[in-house]
FITOR-109661 format. One line per field, with one value per residue (C-alpha): residue in three letters; y, x, z; residue number from 1. Coordinates in steps of 0.001 Angstrom, whole numbers, plus 500000, padded with zeros to 6 digits. Example, Ala and Ser with C-alpha at 12.3 -4.5 7.8 and 13.67 -1.06 7.14 Angstrom:
rest	c(ALA | SER)
Y	c(495500 | 498940)
X	c(512300 | 513670)
Z	c(507800 | 507140)
nr	c(1 | 2)
This chain:
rest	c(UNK | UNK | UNK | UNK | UNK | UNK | UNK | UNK | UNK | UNK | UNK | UNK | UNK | UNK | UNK | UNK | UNK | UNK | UNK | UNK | UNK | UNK | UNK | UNK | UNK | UNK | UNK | UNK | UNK | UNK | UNK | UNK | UNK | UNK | UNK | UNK | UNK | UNK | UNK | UNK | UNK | UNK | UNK | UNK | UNK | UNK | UNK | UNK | UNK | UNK | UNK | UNK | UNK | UNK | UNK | UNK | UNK | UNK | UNK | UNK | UNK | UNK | UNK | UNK | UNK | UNK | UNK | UNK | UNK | UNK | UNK | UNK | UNK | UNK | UNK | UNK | UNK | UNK | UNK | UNK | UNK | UNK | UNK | UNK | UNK | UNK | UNK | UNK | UNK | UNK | UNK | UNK | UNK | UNK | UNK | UNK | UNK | UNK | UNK | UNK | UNK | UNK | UNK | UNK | UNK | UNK | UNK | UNK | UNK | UNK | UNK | UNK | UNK | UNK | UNK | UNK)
Y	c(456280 | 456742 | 459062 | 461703 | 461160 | 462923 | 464971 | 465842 | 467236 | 469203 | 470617 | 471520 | 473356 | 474895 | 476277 | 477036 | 479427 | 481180 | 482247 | 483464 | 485487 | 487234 | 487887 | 489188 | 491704 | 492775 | 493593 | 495354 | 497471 | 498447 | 498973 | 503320 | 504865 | 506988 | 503733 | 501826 | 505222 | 505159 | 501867 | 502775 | 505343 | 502578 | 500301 | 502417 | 502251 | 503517 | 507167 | 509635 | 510687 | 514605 | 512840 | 511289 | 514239 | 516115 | 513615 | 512708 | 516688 | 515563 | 517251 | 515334 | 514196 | 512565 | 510613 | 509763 | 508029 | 506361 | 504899 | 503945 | 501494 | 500707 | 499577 | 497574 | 495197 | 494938 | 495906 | 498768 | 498533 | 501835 | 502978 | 506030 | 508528 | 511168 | 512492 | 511414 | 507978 | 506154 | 503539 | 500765 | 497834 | 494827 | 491984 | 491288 | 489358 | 492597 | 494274 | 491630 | 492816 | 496093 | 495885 | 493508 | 496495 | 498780 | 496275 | 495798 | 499534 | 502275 | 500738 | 500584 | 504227 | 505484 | 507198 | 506146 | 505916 | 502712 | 500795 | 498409)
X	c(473209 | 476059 | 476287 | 478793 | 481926 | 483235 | 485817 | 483029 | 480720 | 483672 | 484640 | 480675 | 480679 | 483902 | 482603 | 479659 | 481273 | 483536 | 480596 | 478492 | 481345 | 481654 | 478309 | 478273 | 481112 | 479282 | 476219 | 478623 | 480144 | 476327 | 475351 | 476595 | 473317 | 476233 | 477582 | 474182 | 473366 | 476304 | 475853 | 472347 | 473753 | 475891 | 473013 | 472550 | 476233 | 479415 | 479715 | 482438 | 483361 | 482316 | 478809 | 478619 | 479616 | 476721 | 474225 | 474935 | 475559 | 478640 | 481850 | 484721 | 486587 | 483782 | 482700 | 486293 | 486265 | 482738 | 484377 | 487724 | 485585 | 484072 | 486699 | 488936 | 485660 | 486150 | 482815 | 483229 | 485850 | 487687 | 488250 | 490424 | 489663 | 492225 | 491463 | 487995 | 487859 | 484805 | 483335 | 480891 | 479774 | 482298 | 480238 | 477010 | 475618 | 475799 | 474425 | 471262 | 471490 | 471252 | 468132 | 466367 | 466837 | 465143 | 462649 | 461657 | 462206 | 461979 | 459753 | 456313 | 456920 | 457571 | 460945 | 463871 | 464143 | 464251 | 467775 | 468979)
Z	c(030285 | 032843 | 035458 | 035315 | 036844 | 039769 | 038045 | 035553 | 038155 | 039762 | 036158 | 035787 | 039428 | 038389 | 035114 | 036777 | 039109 | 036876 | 034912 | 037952 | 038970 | 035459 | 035558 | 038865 | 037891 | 034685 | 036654 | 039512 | 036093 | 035342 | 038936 | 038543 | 037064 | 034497 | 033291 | 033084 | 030588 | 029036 | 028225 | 027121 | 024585 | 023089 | 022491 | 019553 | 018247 | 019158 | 020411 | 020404 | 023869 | 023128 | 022388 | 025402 | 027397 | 025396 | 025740 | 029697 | 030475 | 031877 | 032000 | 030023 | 033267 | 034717 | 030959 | 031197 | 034611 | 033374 | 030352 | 031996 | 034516 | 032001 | 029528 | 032849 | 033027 | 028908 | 028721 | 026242 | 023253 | 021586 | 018464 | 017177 | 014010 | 014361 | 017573 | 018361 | 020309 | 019728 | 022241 | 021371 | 023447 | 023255 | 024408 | 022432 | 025721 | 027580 | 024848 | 024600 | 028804 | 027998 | 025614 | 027946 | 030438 | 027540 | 027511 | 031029 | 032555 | 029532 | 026797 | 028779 | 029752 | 026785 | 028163 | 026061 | 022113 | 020620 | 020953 | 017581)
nr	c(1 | 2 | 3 | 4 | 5 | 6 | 7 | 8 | 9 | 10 | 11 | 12 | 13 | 14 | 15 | 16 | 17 | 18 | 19 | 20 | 21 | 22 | 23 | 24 | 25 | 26 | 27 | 28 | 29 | 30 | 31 | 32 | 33 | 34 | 35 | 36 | 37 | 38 | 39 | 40 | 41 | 42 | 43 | 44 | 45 | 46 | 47 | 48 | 49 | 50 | 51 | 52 | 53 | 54 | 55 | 56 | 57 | 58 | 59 | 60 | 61 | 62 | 63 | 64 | 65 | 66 | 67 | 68 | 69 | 70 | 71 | 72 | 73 | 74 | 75 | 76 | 77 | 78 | 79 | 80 | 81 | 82 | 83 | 84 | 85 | 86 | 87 | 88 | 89 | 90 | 91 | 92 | 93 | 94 | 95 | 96 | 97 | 98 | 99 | 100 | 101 | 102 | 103 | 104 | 105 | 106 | 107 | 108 | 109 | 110 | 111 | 112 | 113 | 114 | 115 | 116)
């Protein structure tokens, strides 16, 4: 078996770096306690914005400014029924983050409701 080559190494550390740094700026995105919930809420499937204001008891300008962060690191995706905009989670991997952070933090205590 050969070793790799140079250029093969360099492409690894490369691809290896462009990955930490995505990960780095999802966890940055889920580093607000708001967006972490929000984010939470979606676990279960997509939400309507009024929803989220109800379930956050947060005024619409503020969900807004959650969601807009939220959708410039593609981490949420939209969808429009007349005038209601729905968001869901766009990436399944930060979904699977999001349940492992069900898991680990609200499960034992018995504080949040189950995600899917």
């Amino acid at each position: 078996m050969a070793l790799p080559s140079e250029e093969e190494v360099l492409e690894f550390k490369d691809d290896m770096v462009d990955k930490a740094r995505h990960a780095a700026n999802v966890l940055k995105a889920l580093g607000h306690e708001h967006r972490l919930l929000v984010m939470c809420l979606l676990a279960d499937g997509e939400k309507a914005v009024t929803e989220l204001e109800r379930l956050l008891s947060l005024k619409q300008p503020a969900v807004s400014q959650l969601l807009t962060r939220l959708r410039a690191d593609d981490l949420v995706s939209t969808r429009r029924e007349g005038k209601a905009i729905y968001y869901s989670i766009a990436d399944p991997a930060v979904r699977e983050i999001i349940q492992t952070l069900y898991r680990l933090y609200c499960e034992p205590a018995g504080l949040c409701r189950e995600t899917s």
